[in-house]
Z-matrix of the N, CA and C atoms (Angstrom, degrees):
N
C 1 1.444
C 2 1.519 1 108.24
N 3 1.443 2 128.97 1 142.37
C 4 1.244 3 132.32 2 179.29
C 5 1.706 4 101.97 3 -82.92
N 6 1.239 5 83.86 4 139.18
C 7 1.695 6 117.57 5 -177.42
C 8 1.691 7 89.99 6 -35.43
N 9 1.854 8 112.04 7 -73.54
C 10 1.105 9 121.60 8 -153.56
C 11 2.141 10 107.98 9 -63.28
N 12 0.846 11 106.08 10 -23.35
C 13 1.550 12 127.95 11 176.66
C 14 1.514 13 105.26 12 -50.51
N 15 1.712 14 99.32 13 -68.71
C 16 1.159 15 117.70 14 178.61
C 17 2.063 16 120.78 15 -40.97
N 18 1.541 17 87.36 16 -58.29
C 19 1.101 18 110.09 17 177.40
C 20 1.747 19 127.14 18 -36.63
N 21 1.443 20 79.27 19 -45.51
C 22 1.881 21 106.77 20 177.75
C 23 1.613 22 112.74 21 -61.40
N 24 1.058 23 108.77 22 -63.43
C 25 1.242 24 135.96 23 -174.62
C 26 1.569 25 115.00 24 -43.21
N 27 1.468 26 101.60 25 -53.75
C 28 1.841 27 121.63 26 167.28
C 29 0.836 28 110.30 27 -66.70
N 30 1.358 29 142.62 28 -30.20
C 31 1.902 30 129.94 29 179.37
C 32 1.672 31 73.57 30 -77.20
N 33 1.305 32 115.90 31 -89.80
C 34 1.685 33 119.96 32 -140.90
C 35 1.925 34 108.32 33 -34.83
N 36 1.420 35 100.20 34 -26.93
C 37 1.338 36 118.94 35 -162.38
C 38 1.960 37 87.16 36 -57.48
N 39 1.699 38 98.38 37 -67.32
C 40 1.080 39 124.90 38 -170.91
C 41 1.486 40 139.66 39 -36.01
N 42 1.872 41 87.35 40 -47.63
C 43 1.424 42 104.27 41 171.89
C 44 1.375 43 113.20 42 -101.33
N 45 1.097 44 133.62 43 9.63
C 46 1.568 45 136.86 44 151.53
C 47 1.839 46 98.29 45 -64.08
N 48 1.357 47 108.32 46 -70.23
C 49 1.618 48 128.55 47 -150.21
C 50 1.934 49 95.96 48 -66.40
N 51 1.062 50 99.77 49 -37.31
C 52 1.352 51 96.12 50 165.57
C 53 1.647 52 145.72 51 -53.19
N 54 1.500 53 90.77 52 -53.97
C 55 1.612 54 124.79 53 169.67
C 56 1.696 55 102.17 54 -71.23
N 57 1.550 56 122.14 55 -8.39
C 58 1.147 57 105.29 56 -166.34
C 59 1.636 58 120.52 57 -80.24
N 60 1.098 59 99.70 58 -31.77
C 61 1.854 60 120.67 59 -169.63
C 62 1.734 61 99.39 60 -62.62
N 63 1.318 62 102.48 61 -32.54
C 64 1.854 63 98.81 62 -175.27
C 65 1.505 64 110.89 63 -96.09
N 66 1.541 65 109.12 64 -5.57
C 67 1.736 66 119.45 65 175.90
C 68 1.374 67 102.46 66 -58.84
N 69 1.592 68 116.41 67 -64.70
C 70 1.399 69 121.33 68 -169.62
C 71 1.253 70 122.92 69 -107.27
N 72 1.097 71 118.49 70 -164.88
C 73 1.566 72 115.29 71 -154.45
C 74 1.873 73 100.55 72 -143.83
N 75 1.370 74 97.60 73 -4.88
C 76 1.749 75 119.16 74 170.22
C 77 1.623 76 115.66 75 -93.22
N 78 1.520 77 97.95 76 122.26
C 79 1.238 78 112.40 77 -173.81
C 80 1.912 79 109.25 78 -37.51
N 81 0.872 80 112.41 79 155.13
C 82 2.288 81 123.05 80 -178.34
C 83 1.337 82 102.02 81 -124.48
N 84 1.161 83 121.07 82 -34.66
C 85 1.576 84 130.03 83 -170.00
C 86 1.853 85 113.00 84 -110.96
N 87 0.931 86 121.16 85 147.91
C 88 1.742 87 113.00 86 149.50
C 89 1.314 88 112.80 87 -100.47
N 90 1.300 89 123.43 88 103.00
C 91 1.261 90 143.09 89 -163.24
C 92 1.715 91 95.99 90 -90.91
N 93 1.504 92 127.46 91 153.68
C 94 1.318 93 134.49 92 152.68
C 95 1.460 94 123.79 93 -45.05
N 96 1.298 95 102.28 94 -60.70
C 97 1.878 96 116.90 95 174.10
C 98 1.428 97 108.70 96 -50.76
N 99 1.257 98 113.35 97 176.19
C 100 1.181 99 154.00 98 170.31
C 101 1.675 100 125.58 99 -61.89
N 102 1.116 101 139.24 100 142.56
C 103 1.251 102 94.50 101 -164.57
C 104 1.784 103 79.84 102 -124.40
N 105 1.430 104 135.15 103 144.34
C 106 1.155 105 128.76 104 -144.63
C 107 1.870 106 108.75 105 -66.00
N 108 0.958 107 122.30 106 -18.84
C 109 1.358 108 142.98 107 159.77
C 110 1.604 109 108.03 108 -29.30
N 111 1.201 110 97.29 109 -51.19
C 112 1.709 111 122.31 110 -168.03
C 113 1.550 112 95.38 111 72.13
N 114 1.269 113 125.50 112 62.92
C 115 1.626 114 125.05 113 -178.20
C 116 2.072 115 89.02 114 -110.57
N 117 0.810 116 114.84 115 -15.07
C 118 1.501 117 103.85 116 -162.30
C 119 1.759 118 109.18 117 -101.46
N 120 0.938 119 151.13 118 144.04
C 121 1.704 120 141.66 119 -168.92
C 122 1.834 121 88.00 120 -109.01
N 123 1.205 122 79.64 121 144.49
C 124 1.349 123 125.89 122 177.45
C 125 1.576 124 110.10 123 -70.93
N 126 1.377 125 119.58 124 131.68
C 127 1.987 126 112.40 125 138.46
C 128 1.842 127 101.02 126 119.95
N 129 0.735 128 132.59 127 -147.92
C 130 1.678 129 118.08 128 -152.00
C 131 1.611 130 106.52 129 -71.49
N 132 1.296 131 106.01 130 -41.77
C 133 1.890 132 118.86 131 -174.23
C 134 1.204 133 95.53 132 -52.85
N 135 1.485 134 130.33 133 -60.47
C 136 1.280 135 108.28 134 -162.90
C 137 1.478 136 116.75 135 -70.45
N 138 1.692 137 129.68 136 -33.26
C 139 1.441 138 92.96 137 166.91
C 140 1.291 139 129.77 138 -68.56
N 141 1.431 140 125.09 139 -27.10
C 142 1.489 141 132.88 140 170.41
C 143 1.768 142 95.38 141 -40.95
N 144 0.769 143 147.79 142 -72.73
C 145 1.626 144 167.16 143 -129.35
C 146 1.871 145 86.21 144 -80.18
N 147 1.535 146 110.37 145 -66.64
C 148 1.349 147 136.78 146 150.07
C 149 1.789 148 104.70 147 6.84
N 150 1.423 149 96.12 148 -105.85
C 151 1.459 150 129.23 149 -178.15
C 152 1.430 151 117.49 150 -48.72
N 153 1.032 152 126.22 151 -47.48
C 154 1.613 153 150.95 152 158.17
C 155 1.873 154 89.65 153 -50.02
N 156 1.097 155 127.05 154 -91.03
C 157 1.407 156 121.50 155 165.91
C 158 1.559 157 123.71 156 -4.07
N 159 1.502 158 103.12 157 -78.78
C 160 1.530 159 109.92 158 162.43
C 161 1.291 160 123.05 159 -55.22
N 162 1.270 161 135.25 160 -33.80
C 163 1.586 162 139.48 161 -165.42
C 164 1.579 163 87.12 162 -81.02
N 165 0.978 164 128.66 163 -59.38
C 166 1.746 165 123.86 164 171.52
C 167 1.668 166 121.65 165 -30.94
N 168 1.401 167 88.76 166 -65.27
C 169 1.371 168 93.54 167 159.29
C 170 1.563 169 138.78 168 -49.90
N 171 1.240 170 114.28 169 -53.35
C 172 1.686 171 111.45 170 159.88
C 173 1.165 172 131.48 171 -62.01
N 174 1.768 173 114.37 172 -24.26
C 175 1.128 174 121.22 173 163.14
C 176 1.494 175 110.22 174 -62.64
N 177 1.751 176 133.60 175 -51.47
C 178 1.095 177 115.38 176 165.94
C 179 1.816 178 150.13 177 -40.89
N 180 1.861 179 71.06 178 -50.36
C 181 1.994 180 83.71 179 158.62
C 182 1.896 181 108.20 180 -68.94
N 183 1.240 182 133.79 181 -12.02
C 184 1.448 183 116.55 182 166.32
C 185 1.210 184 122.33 183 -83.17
N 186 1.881 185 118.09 184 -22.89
C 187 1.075 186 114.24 185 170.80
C 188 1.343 187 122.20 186 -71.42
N 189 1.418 188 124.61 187 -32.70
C 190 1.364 189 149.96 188 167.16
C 191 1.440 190 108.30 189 -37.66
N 192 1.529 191 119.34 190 -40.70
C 193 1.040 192 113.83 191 174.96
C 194 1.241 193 132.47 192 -72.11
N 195 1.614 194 93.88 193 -49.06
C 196 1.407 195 106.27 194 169.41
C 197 1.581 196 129.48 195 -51.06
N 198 1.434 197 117.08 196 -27.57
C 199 1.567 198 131.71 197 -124.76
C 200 1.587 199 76.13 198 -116.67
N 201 1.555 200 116.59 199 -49.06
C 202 1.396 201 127.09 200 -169.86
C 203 1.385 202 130.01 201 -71.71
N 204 1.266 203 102.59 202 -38.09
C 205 1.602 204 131.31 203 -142.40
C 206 1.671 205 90.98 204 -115.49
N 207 1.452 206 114.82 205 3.19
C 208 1.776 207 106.29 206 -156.99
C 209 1.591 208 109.54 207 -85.71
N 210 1.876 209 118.28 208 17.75
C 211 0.903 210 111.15 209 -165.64
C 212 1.582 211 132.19 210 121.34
N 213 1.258 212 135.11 211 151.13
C 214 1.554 213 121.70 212 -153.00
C 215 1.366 214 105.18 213 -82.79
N 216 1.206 215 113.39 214 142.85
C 217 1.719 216 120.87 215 170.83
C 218 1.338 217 117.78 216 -139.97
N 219 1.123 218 131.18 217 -160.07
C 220 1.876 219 119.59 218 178.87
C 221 1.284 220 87.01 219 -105.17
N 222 1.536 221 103.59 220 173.71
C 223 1.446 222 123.47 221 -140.34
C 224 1.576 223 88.72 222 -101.62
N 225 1.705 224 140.98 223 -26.58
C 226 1.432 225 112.92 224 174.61
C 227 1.981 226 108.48 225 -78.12
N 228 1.448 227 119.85 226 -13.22
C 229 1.191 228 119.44 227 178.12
C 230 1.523 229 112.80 228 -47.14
N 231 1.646 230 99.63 229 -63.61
C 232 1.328 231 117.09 230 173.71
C 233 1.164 232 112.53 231 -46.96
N 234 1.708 233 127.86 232 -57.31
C 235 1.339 234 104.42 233 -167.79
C 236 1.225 235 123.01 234 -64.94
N 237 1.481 236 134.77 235 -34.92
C 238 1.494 237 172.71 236 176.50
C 239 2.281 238 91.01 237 -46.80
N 240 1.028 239 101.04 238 -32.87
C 241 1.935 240 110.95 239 -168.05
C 242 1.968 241 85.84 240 -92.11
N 243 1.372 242 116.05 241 -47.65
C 244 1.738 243 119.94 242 -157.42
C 245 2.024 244 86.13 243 -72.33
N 246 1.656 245 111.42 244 -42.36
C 247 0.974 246 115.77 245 -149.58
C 248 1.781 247 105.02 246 -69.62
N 249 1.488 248 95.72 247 -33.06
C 250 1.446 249 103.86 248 -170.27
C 251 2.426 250 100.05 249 -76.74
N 252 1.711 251 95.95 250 -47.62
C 253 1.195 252 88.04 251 171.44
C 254 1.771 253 138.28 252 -44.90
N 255 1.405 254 93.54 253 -22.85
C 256 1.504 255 117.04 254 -172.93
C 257 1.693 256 109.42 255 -73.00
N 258 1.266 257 92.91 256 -41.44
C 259 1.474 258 108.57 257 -176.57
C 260 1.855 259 108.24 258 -63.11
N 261 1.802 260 115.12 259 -48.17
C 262 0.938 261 133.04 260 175.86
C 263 1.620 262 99.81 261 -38.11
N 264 1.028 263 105.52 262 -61.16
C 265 1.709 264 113.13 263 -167.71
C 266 1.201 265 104.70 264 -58.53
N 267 1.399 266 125.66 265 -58.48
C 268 1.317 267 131.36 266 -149.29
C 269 1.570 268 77.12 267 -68.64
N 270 1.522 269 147.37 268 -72.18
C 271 1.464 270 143.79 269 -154.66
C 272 2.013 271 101.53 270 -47.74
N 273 0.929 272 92.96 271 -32.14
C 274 1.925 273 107.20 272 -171.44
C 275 0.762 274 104.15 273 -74.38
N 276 1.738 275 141.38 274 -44.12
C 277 1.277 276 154.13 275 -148.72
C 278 1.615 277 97.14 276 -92.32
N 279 1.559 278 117.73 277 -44.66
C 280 1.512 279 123.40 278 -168.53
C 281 1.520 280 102.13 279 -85.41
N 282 0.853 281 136.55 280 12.75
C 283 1.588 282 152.52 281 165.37
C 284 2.032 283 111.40 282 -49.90
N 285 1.663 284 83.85 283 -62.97
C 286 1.860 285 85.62 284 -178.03
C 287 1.377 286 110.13 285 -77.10
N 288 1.317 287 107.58 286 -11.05
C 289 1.954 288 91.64 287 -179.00
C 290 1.526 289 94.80 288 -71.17
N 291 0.947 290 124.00 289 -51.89
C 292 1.928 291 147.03 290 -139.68
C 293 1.751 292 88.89 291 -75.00
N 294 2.061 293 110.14 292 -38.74
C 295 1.345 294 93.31 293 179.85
C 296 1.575 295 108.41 294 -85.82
N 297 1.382 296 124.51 295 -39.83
C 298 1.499 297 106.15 296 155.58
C 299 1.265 298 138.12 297 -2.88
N 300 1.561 299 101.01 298 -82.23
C 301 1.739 300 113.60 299 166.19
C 302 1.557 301 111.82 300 -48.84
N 303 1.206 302 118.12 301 -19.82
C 304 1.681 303 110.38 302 -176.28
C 305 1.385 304 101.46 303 -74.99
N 306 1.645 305 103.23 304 -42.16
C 307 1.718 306 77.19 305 -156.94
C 308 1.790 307 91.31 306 -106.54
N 309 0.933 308 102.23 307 22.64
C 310 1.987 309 92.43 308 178.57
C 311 1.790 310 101.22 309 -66.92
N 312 0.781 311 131.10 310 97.26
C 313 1.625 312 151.99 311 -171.66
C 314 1.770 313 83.06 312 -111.73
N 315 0.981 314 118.79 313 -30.57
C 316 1.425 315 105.50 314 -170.82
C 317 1.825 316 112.01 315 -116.83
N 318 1.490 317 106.91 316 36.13
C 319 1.070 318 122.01 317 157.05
C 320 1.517 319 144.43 318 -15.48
N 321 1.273 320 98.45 319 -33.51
C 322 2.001 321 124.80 320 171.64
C 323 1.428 322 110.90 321 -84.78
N 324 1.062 323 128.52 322 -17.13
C 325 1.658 324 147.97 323 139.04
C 326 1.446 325 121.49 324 -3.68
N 327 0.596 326 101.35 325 172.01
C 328 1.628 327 101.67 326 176.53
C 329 1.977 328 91.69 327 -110.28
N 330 1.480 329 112.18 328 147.00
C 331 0.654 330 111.56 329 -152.23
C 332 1.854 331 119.64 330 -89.17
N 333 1.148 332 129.85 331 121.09
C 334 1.249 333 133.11 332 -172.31
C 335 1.783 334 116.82 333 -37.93
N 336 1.514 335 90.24 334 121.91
C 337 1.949 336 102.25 335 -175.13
C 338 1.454 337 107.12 336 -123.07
N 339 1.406 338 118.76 337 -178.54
C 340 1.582 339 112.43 338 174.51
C 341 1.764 340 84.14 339 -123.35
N 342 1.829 341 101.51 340 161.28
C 343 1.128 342 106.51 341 -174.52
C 344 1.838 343 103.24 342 -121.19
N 345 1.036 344 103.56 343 149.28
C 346 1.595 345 112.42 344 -168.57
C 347 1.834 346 90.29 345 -27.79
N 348 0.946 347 141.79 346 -67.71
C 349 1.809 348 127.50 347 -150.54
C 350 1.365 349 79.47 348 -73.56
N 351 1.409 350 159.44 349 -47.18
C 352 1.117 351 130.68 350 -149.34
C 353 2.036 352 107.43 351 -89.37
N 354 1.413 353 100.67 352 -10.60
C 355 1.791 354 111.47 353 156.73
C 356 1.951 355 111.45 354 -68.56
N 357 0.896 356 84.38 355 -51.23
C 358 1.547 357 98.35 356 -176.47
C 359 1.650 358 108.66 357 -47.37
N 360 1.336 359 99.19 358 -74.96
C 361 1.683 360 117.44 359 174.61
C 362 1.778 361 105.51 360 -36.46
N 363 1.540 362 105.73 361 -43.92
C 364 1.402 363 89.95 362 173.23
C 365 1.453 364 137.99 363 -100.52
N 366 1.637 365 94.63 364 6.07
C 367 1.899 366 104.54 365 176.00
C 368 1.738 367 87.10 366 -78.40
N 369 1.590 368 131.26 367 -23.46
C 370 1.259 369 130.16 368 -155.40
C 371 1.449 370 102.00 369 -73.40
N 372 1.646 371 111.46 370 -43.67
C 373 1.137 372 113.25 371 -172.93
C 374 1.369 373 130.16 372 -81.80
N 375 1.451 374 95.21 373 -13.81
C 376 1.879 375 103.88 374 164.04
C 377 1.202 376 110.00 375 -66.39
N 378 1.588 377 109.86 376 -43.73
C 379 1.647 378 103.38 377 -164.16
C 380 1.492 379 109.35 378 -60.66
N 381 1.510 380 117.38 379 -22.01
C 382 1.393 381 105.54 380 -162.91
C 383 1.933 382 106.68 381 -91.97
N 384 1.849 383 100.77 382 -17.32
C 385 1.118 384 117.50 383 -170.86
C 386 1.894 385 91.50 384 -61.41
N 387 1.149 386 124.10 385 -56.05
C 388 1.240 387 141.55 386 -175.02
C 389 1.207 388 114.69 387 -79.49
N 390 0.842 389 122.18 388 -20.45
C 391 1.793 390 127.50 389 133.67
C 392 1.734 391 136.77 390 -28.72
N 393 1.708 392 75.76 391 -55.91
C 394 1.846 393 98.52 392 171.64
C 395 1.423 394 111.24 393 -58.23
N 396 1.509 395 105.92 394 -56.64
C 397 1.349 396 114.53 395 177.23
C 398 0.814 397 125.39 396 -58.02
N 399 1.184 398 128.06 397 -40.99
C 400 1.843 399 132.76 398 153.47
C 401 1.194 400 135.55 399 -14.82
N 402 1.603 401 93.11 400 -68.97
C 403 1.280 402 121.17 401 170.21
C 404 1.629 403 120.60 402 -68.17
N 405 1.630 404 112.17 403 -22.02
C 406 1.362 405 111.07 404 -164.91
C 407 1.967 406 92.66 405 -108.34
N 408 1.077 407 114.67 406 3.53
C 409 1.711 408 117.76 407 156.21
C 410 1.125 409 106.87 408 -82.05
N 411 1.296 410 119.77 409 -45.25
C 412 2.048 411 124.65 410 -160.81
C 413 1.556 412 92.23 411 -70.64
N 414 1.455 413 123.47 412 -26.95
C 415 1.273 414 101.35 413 -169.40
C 416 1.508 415 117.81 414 -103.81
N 417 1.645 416 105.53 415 0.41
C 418 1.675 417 115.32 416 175.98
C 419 1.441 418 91.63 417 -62.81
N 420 1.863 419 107.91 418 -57.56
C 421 1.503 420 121.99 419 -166.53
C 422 1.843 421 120.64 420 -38.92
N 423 1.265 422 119.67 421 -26.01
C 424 1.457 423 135.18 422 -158.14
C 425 1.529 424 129.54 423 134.42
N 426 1.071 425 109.34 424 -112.44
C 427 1.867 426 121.80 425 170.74
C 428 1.680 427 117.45 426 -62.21
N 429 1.491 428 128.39 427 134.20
C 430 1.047 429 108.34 428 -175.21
C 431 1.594 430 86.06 429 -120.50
N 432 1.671 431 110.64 430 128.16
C 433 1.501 432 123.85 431 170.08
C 434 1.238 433 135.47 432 -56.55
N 435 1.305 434 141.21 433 100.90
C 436 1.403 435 118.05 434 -173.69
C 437 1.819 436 110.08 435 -77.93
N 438 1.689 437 89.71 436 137.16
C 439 1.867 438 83.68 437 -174.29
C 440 1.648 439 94.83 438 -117.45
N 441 1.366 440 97.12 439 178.78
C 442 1.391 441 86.88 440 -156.61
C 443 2.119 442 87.18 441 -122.10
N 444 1.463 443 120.25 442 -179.10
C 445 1.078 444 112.63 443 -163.76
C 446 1.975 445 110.08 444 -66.74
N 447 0.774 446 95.89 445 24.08
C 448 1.596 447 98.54 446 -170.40
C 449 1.555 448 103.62 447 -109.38
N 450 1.318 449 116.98 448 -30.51
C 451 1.151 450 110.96 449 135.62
C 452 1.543 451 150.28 450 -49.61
N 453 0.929 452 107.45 451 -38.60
C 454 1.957 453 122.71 452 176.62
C 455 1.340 454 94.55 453 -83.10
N 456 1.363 455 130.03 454 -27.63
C 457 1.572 456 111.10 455 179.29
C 458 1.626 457 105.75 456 -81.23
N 459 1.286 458 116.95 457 -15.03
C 460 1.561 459 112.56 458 -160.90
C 461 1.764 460 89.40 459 -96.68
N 462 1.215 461 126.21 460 -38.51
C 463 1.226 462 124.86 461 -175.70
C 464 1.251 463 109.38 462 -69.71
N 465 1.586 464 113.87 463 -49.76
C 466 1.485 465 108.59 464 -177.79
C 467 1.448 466 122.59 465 -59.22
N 468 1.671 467 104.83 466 -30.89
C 469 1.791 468 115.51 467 169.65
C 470 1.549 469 103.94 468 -49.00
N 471 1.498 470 120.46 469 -40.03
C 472 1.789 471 105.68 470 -163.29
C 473 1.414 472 103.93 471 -103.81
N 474 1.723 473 116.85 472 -1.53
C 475 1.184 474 92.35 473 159.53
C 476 1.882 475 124.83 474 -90.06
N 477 1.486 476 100.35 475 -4.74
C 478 1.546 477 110.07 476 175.80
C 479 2.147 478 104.77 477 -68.57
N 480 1.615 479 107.02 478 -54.83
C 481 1.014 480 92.89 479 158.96
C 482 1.325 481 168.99 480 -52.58
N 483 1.489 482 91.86 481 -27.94
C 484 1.699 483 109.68 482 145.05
C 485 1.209 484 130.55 483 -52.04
N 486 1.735 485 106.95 484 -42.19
C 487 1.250 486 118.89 485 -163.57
C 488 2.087 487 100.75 486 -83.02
N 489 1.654 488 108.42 487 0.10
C 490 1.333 489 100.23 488 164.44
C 491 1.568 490 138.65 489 -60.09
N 492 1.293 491 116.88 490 -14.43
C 493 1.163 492 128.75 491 177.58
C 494 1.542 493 119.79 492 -73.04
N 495 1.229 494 102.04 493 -37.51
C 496 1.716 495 99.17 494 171.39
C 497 1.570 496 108.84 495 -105.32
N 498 1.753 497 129.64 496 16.89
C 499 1.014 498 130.15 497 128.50
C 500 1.471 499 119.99 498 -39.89
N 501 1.404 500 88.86 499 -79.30
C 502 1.799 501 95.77 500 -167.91
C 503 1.634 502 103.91 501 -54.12
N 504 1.126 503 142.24 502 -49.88
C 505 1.308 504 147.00 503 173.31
C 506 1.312 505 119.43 504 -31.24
N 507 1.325 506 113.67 505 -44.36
C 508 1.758 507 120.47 506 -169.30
C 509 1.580 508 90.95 507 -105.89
N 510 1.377 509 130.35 508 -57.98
C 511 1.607 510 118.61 509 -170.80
C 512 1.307 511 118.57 510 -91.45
N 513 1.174 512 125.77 511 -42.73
C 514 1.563 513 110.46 512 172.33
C 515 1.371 514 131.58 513 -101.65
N 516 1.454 515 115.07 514 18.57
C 517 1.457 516 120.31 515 -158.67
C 518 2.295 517 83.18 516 -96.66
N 519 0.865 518 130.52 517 109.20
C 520 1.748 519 122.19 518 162.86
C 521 1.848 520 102.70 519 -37.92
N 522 0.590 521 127.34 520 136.39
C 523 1.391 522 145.65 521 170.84
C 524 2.042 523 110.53 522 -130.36
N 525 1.229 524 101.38 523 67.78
C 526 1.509 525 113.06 524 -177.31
C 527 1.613 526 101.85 525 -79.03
N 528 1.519 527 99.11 526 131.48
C 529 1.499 528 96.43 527 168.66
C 530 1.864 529 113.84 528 -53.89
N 531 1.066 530 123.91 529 -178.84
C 532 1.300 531 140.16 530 160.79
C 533 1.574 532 128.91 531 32.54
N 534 1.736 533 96.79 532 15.19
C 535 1.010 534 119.39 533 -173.95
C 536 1.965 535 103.74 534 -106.93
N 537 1.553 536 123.95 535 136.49
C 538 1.342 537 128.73 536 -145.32
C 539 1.535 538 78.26 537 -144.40
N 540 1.635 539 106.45 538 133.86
C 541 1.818 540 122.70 539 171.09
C 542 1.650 541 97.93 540 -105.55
């Protein structure tokens, strides 16, 4: 895959996956907590449900590496491997809404939202999701760099800034009912 290809792909990748957690209002993660809705049950299942959740997930980012990183190929192979991985996620990712709706028994509720740490937790987990990928391009490409934490703070800074756009959108934009621009 060409360097510059690559390159492309990780911002667009980035600033989609970023902006995504403040797009919707449907759980991305299966978190331990509660989700303020009170749609999710409480007490050992849900972290089991939890952890199992996450362990999936790292297992994906390990396959990612492997699957990605396994060496040079032409550049529609690769995308066709990112394209299918992408899909993986997005099916993984739509998991907690789908378990939401399972157990919303309490449907007459007020209706289930995520709250800024549970946005956060999941701009966190893109960055690292896209991280993987990062790392599992640099190593199709040749040499893989060791960076040191001064890196993850500088990366994680521009992926927070990216992720300003669906800041302002969900928290400071007024969203007045019945009101038309």
């Amino acid at each position: 895959m060409d360097q510059t290809l690559a390159i492309v792909l990780l911002i667009l990748l980035s600033l989609v996956t970023a902006n995504l957690p403040f797009a919707t209002h449907k759980p991305l993660l299966v978190l331990p907590w509660a989700a303020p809705g009170g749609r999710f049950v409480q007490g050992p299942m849900r972290w089991l449900e939890s952890l199992l959740f996450f362990a999936v997930l790292a297992g994906l980012g390990v396959g990612t590496l492997w699957w990605v990183g396994q060496g040079l190929m032409s550049p529609m192979g690769m995308l066709l491997r990112v394209a299918l991985l992408l899909v993986l996620v997005a099916v993984l990712m739509a998991y907690p809404s789908v378990a939401a709706r399972r157990n919303a028994s309490a449907a007459a509720s007020a209706p289930a939202g995520k709250s800024f740490f549970d946005r956060l937790v999941e701009v966190l987990v893109f960055y690292a999701l896209v991280g993987v990928l990062a790392f599992a391009f640099e190593a199709s490409m040749g040499n893989v760099f060791v960076q040191g934490w001064e890196f993850y703070a500088i990366t994680l800074s521009l992926f927070l800034v990216m992720a300003y756009p669906g800041y302002v959108y969900r928290y400071l934009m007024r969203h007045r009912p019945g009101k038309t621009s």
